[in-house]
ZAKOLKE-750422 format. One record per residue (C-alpha): y, x, z; chain; residue number from 0; residue in three letters. Coordinates in steps of 0.1 Angstrom, whole numbers, m for minus. Layout:
BEGIN
site py = Y, px = X, pz = Z, ch = A, i = NUM, aa = ALA;
...
//
This chain:
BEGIN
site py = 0, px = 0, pz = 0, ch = A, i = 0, aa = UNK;
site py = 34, px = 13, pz = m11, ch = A, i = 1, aa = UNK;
site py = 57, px = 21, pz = 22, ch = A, i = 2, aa = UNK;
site py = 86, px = m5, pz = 19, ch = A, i = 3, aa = UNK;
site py = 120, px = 17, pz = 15, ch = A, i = 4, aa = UNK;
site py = 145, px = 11, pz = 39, ch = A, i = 5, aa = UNK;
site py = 178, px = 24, pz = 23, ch = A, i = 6, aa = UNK;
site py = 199, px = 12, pz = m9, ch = A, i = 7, aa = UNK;
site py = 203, px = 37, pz = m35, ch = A, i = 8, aa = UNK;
site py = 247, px = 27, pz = m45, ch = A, i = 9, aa = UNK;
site py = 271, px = 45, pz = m65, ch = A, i = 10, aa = UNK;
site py = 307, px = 47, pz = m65, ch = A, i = 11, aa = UNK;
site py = 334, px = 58, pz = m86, ch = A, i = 12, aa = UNK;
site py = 355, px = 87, pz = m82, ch = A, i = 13, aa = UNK;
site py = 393, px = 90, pz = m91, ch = A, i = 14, aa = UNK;
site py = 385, px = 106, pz = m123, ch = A, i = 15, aa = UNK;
site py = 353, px = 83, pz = m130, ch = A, i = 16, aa = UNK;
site py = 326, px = 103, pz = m117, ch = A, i = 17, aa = UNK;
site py = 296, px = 79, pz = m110, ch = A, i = 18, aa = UNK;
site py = 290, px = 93, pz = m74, ch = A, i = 19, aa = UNK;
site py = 258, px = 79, pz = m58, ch = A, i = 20, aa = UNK;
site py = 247, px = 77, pz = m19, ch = A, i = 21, aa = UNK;
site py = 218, px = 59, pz = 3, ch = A, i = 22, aa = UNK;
site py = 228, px = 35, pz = 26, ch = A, i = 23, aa = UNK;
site py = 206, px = 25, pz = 51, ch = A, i = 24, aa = UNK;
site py = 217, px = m5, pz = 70, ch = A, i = 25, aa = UNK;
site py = 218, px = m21, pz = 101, ch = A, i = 26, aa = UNK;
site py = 235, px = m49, pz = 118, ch = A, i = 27, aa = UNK;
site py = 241, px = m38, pz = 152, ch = A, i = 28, aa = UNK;
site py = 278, px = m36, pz = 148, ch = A, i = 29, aa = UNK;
site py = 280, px = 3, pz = 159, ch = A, i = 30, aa = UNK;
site py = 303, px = 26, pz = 145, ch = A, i = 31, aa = UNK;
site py = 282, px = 42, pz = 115, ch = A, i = 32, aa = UNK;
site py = 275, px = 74, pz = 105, ch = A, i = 33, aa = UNK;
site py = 280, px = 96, pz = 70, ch = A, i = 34, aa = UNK;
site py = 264, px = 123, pz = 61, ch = A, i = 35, aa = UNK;
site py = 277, px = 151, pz = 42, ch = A, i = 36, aa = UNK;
site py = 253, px = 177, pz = 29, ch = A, i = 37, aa = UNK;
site py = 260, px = 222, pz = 23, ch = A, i = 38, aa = UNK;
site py = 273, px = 236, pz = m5, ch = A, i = 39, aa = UNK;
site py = 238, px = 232, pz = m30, ch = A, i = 40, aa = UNK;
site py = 222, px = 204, pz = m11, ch = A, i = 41, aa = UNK;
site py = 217, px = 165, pz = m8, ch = A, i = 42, aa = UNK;
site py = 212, px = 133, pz = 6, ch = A, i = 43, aa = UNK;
site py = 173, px = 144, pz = 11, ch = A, i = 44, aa = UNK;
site py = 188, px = 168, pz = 44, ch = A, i = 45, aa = UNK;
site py = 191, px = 136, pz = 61, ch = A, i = 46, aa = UNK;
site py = 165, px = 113, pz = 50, ch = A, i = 47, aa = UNK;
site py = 148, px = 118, pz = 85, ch = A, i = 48, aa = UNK;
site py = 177, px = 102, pz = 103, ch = A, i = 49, aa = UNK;
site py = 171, px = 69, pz = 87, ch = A, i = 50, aa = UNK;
site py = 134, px = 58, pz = 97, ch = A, i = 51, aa = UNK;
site py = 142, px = 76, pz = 129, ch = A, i = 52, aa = UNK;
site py = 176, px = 56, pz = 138, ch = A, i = 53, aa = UNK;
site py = 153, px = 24, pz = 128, ch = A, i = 54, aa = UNK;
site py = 181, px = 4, pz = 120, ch = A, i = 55, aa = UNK;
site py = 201, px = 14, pz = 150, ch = A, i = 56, aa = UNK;
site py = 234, px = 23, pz = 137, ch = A, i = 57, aa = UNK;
site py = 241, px = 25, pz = 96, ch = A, i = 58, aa = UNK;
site py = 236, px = 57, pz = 81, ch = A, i = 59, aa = UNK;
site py = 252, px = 62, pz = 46, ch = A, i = 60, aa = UNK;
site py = 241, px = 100, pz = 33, ch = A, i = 61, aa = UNK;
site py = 266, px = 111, pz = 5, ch = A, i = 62, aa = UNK;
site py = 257, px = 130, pz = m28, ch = A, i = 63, aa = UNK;
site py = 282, px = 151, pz = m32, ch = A, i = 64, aa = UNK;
site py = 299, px = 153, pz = m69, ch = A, i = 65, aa = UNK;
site py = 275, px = 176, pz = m87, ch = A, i = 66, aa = UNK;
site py = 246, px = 171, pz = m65, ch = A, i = 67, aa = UNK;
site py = 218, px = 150, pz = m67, ch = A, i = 68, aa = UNK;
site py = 223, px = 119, pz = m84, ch = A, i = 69, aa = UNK;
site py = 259, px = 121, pz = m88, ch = A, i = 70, aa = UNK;
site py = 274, px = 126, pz = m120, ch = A, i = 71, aa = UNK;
site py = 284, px = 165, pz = m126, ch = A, i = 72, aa = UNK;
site py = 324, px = 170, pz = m128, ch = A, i = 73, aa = UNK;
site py = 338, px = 179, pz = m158, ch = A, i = 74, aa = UNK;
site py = 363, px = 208, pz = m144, ch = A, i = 75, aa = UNK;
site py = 344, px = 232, pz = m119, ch = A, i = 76, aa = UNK;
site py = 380, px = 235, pz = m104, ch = A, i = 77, aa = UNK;
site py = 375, px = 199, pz = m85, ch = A, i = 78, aa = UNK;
site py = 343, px = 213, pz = m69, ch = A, i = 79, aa = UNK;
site py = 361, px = 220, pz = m36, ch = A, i = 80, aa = UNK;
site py = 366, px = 201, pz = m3, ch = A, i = 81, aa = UNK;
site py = 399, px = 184, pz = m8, ch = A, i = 82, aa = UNK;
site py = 384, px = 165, pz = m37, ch = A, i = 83, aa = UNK;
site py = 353, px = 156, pz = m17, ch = A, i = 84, aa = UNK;
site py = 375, px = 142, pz = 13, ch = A, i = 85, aa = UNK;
site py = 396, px = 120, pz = m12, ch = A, i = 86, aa = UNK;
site py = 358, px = 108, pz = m30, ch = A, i = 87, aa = UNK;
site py = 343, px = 98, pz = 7, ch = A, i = 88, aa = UNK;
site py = 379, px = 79, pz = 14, ch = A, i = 89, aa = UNK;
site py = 377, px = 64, pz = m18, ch = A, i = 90, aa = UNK;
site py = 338, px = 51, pz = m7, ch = A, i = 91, aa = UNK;
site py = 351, px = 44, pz = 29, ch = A, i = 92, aa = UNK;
site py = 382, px = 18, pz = 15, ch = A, i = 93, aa = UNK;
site py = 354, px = 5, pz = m13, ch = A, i = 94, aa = UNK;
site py = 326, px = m7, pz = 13, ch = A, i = 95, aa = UNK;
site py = 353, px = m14, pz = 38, ch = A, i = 96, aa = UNK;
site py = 345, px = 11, pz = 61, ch = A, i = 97, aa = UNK;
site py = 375, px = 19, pz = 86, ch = A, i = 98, aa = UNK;
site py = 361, px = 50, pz = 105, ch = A, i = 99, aa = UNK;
site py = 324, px = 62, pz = 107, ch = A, i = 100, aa = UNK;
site py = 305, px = 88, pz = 129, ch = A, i = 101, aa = UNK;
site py = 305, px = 122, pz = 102, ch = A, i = 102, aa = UNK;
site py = 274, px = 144, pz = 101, ch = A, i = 103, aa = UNK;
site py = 285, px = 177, pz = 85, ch = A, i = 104, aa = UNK;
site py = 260, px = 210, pz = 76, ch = A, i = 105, aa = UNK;
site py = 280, px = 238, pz = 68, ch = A, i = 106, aa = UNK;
site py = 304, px = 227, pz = 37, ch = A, i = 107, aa = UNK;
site py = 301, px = 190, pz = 49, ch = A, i = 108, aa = UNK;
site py = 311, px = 202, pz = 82, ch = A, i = 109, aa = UNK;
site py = 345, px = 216, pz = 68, ch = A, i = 110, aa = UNK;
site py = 347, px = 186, pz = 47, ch = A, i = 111, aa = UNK;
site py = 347, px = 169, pz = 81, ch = A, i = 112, aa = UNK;
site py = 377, px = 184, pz = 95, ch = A, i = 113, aa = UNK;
site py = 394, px = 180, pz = 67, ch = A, i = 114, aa = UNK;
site py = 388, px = 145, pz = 72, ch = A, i = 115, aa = UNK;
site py = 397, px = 141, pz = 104, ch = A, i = 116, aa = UNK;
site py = 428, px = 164, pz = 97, ch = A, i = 117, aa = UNK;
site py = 440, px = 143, pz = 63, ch = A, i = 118, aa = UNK;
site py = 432, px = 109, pz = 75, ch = A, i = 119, aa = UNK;
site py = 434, px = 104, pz = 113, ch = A, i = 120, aa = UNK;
site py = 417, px = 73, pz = 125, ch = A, i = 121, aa = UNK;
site py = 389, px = 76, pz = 102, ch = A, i = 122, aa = UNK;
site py = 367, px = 99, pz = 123, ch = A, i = 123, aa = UNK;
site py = 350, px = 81, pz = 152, ch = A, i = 124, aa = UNK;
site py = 331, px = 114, pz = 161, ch = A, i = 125, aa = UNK;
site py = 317, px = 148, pz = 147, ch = A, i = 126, aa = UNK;
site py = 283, px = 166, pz = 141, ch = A, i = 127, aa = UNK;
site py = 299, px = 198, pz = 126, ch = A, i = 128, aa = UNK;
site py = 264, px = 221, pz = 120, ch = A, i = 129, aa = UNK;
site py = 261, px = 256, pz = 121, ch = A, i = 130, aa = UNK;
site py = 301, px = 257, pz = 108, ch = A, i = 131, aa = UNK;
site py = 336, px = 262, pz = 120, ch = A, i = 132, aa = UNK;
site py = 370, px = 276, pz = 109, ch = A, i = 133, aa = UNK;
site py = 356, px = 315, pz = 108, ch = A, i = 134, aa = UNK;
site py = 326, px = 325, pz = 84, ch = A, i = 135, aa = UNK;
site py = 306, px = 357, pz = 89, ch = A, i = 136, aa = UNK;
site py = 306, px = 376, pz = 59, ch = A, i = 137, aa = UNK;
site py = 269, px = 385, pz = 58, ch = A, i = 138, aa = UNK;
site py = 262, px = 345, pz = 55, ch = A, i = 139, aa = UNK;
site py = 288, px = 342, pz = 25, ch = A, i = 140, aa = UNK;
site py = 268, px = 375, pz = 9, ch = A, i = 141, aa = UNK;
site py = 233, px = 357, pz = 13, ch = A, i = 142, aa = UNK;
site py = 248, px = 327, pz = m3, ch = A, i = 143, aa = UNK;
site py = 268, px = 342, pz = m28, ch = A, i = 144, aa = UNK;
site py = 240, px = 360, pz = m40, ch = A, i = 145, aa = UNK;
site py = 218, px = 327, pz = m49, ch = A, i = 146, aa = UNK;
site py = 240, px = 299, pz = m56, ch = A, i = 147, aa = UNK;
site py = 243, px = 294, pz = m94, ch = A, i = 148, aa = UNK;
site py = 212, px = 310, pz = m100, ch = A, i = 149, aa = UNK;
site py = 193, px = 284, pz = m116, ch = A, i = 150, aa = UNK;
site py = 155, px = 294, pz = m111, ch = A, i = 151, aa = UNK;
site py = 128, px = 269, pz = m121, ch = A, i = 152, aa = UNK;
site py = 94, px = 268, pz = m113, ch = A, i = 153, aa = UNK;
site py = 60, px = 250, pz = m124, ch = A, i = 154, aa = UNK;
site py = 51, px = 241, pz = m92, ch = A, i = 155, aa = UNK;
site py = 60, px = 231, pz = m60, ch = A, i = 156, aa = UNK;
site py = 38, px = 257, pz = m40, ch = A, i = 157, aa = UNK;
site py = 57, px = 283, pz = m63, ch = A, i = 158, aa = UNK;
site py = 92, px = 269, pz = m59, ch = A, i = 159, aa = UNK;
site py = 83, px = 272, pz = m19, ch = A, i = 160, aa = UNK;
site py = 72, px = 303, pz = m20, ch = A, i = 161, aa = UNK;
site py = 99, px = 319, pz = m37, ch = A, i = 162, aa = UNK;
site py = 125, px = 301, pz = m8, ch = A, i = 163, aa = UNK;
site py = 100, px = 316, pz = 20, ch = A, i = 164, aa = UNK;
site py = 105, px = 351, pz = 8, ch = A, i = 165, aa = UNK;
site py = 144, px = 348, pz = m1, ch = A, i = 166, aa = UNK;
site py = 153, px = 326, pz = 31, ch = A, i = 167, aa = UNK;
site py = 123, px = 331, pz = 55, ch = A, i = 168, aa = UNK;
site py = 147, px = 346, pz = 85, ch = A, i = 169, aa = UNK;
site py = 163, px = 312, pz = 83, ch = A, i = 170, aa = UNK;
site py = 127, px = 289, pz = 94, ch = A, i = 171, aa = UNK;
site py = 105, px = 323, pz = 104, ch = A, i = 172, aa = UNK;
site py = 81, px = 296, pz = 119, ch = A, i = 173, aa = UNK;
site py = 76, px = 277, pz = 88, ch = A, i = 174, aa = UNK;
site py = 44, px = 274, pz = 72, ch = A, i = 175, aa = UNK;
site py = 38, px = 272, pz = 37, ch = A, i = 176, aa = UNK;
site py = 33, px = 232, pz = 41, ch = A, i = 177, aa = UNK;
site py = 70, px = 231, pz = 57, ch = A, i = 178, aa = UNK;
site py = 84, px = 254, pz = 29, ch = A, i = 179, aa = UNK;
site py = 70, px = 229, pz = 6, ch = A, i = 180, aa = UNK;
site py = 83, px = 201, pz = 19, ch = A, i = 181, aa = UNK;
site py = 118, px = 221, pz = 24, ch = A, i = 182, aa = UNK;
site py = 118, px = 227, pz = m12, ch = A, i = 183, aa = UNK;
site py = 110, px = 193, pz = m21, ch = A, i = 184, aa = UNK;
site py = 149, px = 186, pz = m9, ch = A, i = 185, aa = UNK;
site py = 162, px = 216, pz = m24, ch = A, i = 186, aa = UNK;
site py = 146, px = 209, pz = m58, ch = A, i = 187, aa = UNK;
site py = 140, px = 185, pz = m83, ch = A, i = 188, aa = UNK;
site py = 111, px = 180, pz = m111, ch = A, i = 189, aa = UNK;
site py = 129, px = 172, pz = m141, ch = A, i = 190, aa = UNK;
site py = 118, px = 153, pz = m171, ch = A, i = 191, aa = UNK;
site py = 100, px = 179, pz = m189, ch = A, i = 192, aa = UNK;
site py = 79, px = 190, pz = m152, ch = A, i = 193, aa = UNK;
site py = 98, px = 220, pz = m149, ch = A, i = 194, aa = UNK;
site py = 112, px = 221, pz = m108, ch = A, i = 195, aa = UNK;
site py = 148, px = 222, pz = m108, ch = A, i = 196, aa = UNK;
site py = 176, px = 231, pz = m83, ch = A, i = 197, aa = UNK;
site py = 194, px = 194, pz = m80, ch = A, i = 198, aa = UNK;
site py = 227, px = 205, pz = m83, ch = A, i = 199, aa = UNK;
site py = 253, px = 217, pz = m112, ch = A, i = 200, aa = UNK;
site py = 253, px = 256, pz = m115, ch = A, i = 201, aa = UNK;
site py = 292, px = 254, pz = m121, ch = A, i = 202, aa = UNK;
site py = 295, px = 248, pz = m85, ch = A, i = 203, aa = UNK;
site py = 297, px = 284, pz = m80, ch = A, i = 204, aa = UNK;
site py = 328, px = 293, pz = m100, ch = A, i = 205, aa = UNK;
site py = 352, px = 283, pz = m73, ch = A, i = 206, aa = UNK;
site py = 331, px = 292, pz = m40, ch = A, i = 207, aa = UNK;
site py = 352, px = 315, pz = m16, ch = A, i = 208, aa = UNK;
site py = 329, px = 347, pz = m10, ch = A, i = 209, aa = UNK;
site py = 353, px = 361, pz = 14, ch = A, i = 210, aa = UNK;
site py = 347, px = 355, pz = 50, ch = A, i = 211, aa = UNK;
site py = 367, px = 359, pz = 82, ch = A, i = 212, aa = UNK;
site py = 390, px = 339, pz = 103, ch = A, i = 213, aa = UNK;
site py = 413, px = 317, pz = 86, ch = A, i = 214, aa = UNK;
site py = 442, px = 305, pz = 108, ch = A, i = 215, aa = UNK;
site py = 449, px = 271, pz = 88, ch = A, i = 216, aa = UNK;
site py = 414, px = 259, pz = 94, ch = A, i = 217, aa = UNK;
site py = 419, px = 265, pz = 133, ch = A, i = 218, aa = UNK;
site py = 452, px = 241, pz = 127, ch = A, i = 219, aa = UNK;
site py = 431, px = 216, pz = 113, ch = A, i = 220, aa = UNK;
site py = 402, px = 219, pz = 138, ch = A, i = 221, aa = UNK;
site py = 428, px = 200, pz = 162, ch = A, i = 222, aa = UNK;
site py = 421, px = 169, pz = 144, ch = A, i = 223, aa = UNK;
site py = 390, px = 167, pz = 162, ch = A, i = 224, aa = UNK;
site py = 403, px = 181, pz = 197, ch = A, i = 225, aa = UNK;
site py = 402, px = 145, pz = 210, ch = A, i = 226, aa = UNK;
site py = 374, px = 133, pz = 190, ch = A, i = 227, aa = UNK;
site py = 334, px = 128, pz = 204, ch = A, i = 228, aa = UNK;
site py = 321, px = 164, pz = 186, ch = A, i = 229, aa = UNK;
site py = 285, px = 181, pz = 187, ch = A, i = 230, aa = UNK;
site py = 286, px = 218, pz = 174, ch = A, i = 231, aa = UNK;
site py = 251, px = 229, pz = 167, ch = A, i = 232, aa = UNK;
site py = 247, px = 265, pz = 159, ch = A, i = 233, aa = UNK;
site py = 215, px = 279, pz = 150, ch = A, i = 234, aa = UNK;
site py = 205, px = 308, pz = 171, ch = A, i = 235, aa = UNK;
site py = 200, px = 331, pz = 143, ch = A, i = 236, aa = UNK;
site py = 224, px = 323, pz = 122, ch = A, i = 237, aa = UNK;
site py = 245, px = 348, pz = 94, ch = A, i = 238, aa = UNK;
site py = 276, px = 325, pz = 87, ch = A, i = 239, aa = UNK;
site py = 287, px = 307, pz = 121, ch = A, i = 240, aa = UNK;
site py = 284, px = 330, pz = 149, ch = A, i = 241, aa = UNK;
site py = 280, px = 326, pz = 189, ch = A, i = 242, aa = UNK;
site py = 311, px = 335, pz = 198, ch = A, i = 243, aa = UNK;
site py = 333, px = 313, pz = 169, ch = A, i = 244, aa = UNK;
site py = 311, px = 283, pz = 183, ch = A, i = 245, aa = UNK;
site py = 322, px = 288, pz = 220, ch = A, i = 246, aa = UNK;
site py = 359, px = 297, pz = 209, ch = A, i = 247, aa = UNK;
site py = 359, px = 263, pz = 192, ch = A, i = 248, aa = UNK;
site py = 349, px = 250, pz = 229, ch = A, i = 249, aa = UNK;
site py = 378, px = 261, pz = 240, ch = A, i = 250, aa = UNK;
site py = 398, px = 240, pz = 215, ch = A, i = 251, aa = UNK;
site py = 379, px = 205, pz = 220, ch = A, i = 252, aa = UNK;
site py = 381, px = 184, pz = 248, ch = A, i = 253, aa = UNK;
site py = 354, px = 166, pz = 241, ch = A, i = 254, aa = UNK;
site py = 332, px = 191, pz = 225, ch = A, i = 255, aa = UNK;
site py = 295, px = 203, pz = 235, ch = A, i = 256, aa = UNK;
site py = 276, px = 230, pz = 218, ch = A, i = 257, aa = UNK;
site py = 242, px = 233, pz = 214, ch = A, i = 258, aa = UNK;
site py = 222, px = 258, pz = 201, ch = A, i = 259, aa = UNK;
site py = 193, px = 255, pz = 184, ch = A, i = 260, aa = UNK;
site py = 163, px = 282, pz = 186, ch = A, i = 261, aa = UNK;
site py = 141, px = 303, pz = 162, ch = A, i = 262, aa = UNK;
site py = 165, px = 288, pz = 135, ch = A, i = 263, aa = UNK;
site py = 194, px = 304, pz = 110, ch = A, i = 264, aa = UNK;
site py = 213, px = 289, pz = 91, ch = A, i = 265, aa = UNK;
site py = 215, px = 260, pz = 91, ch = A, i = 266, aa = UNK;
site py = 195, px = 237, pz = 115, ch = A, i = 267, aa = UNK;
site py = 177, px = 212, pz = 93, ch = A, i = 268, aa = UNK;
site py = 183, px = 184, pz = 119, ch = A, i = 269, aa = UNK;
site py = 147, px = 177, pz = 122, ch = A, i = 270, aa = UNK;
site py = 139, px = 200, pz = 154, ch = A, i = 271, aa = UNK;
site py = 140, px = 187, pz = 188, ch = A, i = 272, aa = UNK;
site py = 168, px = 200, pz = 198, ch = A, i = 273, aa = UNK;
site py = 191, px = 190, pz = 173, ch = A, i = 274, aa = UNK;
site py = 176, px = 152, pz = 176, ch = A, i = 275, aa = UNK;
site py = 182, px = 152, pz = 213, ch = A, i = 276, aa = UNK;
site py = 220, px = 165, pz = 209, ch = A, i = 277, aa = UNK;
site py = 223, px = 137, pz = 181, ch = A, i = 278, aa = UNK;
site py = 216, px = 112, pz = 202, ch = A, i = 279, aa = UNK;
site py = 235, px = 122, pz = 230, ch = A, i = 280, aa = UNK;
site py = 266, px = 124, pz = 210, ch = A, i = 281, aa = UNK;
site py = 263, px = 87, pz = 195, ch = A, i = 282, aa = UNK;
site py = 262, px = 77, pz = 232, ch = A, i = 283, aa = UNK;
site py = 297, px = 95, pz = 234, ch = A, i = 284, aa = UNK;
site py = 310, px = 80, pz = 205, ch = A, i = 285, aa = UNK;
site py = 303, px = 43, pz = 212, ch = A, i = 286, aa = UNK;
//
């Protein structure tokens, strides 16, 4: 028997008439909901976990990301940045008539999330900012620039996770080859010709930032959030969001709690314990 799906696959148009798609899973309990905003070359499949285990608890709508997943790829690689992606979730937000939501943001869709709280106050109810803040480490940004835009394919699943265990195995070092298949099935996609994809546009590279460091105006816009409900999750061995960046951004939120999550880099799939745990104490502290 064929498991009955529990989320909506919708799409939305951006201001320059991308189709932009998303999974909404609903719920009528009247709680503030959550959105989910995926890293830099991933997808709505990072949360997919969150919906079966909220179980209709609180709505969970998980973003695709112009150029990832099923949303349309842009036409100018310039709009690939995290301005744009605050004015496309607004521009869903105002469609579905969605004041405020709960934001759930791994690395890029973390920043995205202080920009949204910084651009449009009122709209964030609370914030899940994981494994990112407003300083990078450089060695993360040299991992990371040294795959994105790469566009490998592979004939088979077990291959496609192979070749993430031995390029990213510090991240998960306690994955088996089961969980690195199962991590690439998120990462990847088959296309139509059976050939395994990355699911994302390759011109998403052209305007990534590859130098790190502290950056003063994202430490300004961090104070959107000083008020706000906010989990920072850092994974314990991390390359781009380091221990003492996470507890310096304690000292700027009054309502902030860190957590850190073990045997993990970057970033924390969500899926562990821990995070799960930290998740669920933060929704108590948003509603």
């Amino acid at each position: 028997m064929t498991k009955a799906k529990i989320y909506q696959d919708n799409y939305w148009q951006s201001e320059d008439d991308l189709k932009l798609h998303y999974r909404d899973y609903p719920s009528d309990s009247g709680k503030t909901p959550i959105i989910c905003v995926p890293g830099l070359t991933r997808n709505v499949r990072d949360f997919e976990h969150l919906g079966p285990w909220m179980n209709g608890e609180r709505r969970i709508i998980m973003v695709n990301l112009r150029g990832r997943g099923e949303s349309e790829y842009a036409n100018d690689s310039a709009t690939y940045n995290p301005k744009i992606y605050v004015a496309d979730i607004v521009k869903l937000m105002n469609e579905i008539d969605l004041p405020k939501a709960v934001f759930f943001g791994t690395s890029l869709g973390g920043i995205v999330t202080m920009l949204m709280a910084a651009m449009h106050p009122g709209r964030v109810a609370g914030a899940l900012l994981n494994d990112i803040g407003p300083e990078i480490d450089q060695r993360g940004l040299d991992r990371i620039g040294e795959y994105v835009g790469q566009g490998r394919s592979f004939d088979t699943w077990a291959h496609a996770a192979r070749d993430l265990a031995e390029t990213g195995g510090e991240i998960f070092p306690d994955y088996s080859l089961k969980d690195w298949i199962a991590f690439a099935k998120k990462v990847y996609r088959m296309n139509s010709s059976g050939r395994i994809k990355l699911d994302y546009d390759m011109k998403i590279s052209e305007p990534f930032e590859s130098k790190g460091g502290g950056n003063e105006a994202m430490w300004r816009i961090l104070e959107a959030l000083k008020n706000l409900p906010t989990l920072i999750l850092r994974g314990e061995l991390s390359d781009l969001f380091s221990d003492a960046t996470a507890r310096k951004m304690m000292n700027n939120l009054e309502r902030g709690e860190l957590v850190t999550v073990a045997r993990v880099g970057h970033a924390p799939s969500l899926e562990e314990p821990t995070s799960l745990d930290a998740i669920a104490a933060l929704l108590q502290r948003v509603d």
